[in-house]
C-alpha positions in Angstrom: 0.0 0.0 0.0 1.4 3.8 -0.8 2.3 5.9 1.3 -0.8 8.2 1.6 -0.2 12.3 1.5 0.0 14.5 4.3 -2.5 17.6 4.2 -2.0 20.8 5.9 -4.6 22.0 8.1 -7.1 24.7 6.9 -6.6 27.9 7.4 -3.0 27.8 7.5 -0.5 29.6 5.1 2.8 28.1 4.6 5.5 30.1 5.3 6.7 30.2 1.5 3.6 31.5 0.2 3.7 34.9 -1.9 2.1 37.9 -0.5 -1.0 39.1 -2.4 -0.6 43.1 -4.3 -3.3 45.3 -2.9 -4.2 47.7 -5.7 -6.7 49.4 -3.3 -6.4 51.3 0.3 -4.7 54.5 0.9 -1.5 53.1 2.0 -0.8 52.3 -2.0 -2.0 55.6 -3.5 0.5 56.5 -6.3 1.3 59.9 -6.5 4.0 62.2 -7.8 5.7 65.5 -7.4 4.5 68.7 -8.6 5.2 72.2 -8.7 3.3 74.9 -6.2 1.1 76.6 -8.7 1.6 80.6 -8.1 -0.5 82.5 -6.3 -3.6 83.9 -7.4 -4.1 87.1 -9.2 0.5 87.3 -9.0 1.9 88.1 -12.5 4.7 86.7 -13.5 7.6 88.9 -14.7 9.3 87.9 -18.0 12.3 89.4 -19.1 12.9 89.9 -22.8 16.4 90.4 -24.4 17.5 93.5 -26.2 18.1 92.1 -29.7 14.7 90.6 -29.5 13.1 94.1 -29.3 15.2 95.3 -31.2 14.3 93.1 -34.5 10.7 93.8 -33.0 11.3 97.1 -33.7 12.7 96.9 -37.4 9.7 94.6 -38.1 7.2 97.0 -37.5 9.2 99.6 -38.7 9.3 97.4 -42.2 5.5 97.2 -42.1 4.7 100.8 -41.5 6.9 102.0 -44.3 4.4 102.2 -47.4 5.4 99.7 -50.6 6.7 102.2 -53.9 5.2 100.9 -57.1 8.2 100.3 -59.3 8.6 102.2 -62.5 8.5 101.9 -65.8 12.3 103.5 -65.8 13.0 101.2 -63.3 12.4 97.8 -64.8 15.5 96.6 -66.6 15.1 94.3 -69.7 16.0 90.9 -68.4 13.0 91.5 -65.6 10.4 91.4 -68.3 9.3 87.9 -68.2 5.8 88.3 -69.9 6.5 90.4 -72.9 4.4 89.9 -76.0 6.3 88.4 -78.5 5.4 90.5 -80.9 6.3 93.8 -79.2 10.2 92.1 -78.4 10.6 91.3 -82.3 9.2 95.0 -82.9 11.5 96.5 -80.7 14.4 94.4 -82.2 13.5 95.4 -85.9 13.7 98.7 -84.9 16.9 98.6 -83.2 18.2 96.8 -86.3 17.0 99.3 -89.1 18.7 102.1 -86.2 21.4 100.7 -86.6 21.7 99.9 -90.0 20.8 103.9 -90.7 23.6 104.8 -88.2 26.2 102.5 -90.5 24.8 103.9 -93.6 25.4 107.2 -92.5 28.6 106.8 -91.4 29.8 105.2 -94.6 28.4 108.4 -96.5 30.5 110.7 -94.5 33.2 109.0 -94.7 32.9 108.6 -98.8 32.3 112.6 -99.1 35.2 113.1 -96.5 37.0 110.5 -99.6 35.9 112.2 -102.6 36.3 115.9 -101.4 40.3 114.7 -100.4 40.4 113.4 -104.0 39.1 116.3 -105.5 41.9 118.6 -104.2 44.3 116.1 -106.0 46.0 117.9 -108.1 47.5 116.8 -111.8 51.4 117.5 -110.5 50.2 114.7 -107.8 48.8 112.1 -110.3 51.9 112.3 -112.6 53.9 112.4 -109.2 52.2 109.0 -108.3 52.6 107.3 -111.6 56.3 108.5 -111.8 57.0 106.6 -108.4 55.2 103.5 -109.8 57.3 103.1 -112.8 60.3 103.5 -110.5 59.6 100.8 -108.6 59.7 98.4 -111.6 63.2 96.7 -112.9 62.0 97.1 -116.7 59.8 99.4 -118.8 56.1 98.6 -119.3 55.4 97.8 -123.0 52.4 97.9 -125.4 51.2 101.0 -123.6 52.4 103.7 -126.0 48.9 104.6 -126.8 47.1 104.9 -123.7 46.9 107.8 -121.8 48.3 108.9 -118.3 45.1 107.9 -116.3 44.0 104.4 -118.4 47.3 103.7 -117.1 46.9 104.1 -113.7 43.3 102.9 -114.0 44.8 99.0 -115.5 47.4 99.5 -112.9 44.5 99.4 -110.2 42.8 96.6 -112.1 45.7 94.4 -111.9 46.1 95.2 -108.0 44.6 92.0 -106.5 45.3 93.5 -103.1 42.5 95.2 -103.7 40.0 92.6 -104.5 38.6 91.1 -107.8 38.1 93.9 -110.0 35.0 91.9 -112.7 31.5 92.5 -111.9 32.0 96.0 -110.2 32.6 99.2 -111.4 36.2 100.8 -110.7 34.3 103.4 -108.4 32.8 100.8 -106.3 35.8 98.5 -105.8 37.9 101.6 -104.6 35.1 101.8 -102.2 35.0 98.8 -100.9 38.9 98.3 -100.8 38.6 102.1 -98.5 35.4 100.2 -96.2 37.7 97.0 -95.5 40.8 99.1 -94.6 42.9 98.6 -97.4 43.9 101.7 -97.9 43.5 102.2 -101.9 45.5 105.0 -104.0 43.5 108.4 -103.2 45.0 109.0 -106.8 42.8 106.3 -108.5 40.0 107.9 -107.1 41.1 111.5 -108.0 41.4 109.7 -111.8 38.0 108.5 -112.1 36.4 111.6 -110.6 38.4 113.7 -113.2 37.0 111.2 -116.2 33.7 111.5 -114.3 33.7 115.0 -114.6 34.2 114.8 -118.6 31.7 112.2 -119.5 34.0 109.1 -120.1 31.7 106.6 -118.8 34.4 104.0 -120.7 36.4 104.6 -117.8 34.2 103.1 -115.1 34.6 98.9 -115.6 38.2 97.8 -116.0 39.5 96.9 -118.8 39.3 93.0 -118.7 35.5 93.3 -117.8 34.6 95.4 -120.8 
């Protein structure tokens, strides 16, 4: 037969046992610190730094101070972001044809500043010049017996390529274009074809290899 169990008595605890948590009762209220509200009807004092005031200050001083409509004067070119398309090519036609009038014009005083220098060439000069061209040749020119002074210093020019190609153009023209692009043609060649201008020798205007 088994040994048969031992019971405790009721109403006893064993001396292990764990202790039961009271959630209730007075003795386990859970509280915790706080801070003494301050009195009633006291104000506190807060202290407020200089530079805080100070940008206070400029802030209002900002927003009193009454916005200026820009002006017309004002707006620069690159700030117009919504200009009609139209208007913008207008404006740059104009500036275009201004300008093209301002070269024009420049170009005609400096072709009447030209002709009025050749026209106080005198005929000592042009024989002057064509003397100092023959010089600085080794041999004489030949089959030229029969032309005169200035249809030699017009071929002369012709045969200058320095000067640019001298078909399709009048001898006139090609001086003046030489004179625009800074080459600095013979004053004399014009003084020449003024003179043959003056008698009527419109012969004299194409070179000789474009007649």
């Amino acid at each position: 037969m088994p040994p048969g169990r031992r019971g405790r008595p009721r109403g006893s605890t064993p001396s292990n046992a764990q202790s039961t948590l009271a959630f209730g009762g007075r003795n386990n209220k859970i509280t915790k610190p706080s801070r003494p509200s301050p009195a009633a009807g006291k104000k506190l004092s807060v202290s407020v730094s200089p530079s805080i005031k100070q940008n206070e200050d400029v802030a209002k001083a900002i927003d009193d101070e009454p916005v200026k409509a820009p002006q017309v004067d004002d707006v620069k070119d690159d700030e117009i972001v919504n200009e009609d398309p139209t208007l913008a090519e207008g404006r740059e036609r104009e500036l275009a044809i201004r300008q093209s009038q301002q070269q024009k014009k420049k170009a005609e005083t400096k072709k009447d500043e030209a002709r009025e220098k050749a026209r106080k060439i005198s005929d000592a000069a042009v024989n002057k010049y064509w003397r100092d061209r023959e010089a600085e040749r080794t041999a004489a020119r030949v089959h030229q017996e029969e032309l005169t002074l200035h249809e030699k210093i017009l071929r002369h020019f012709d045969l200058s390529s320095q000067y640019g190609p001298c078909v399709g153009l009048s001898r006139a023209r090609r001086w003046k274009r030489a004179e625009g692009l800074g080459l600095k043609p013979p004053i004399e060649v014009l003084a020449v074809l003024m003179k043959e201008e003056g008698k009527g020798n419109k012969g004299m205007e194409r070179a000789f290899m474009d007649g």
